[in-house]
C-alpha positions in Angstrom: 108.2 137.9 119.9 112.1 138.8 118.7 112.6 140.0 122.1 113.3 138.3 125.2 113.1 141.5 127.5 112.8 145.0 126.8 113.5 148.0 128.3 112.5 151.9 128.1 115.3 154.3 128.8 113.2 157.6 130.0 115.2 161.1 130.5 114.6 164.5 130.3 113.4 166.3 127.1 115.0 169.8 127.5 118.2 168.1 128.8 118.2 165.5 125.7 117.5 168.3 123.0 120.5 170.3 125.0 122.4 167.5 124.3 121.6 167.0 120.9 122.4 170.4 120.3 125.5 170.4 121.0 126.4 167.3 119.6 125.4 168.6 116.6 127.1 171.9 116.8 130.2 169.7 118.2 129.9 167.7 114.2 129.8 171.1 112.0 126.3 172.5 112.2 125.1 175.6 113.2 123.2 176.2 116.4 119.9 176.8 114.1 120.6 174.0 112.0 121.6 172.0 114.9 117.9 172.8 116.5 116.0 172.8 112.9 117.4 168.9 112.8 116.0 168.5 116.5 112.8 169.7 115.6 112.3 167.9 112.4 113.9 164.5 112.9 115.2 164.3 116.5 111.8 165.1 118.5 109.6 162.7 115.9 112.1 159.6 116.6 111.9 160.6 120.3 107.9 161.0 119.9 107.4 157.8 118.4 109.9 155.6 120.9 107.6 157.3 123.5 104.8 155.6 122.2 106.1 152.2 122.7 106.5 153.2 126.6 103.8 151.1 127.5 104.8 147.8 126.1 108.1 147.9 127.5 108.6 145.0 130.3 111.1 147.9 132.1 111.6 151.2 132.3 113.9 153.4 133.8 114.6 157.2 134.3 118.3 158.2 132.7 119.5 161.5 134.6 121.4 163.3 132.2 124.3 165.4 133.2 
């Protein structure tokens, strides 16, 4: 394996996408483009890291503020 240790940062969806949101908004879009990127590239990447939950040797909850 590459990897000596890995870990799996877990948080919040609604707080995440919130997040996102605005981070997008903050970098010129609008707040439906900002959630249209969410929904087309954001939640996949998200949904397909969460796959790999199971393999990693930690894992963690992140409480987002």
């Amino acid at each position: 394996s590459a990897l000596d240790l890995s870990w799996y940062l877990d948080s919040d969806d609604d707080q995440r996408n919130k997040r996102l949101a605005a981070r997008h908004m903050q970098f010129g879009r609008s707040e439906d483009q900002a959630w249209e990127w969410i929904e087309s590239v954001d939640r996949p990447n998200a949904e397909l890291i969460a796959a790999t939950r199971a393999r990693a040797d930690v894992v963690t909850t992140v409480h987002l503020r």
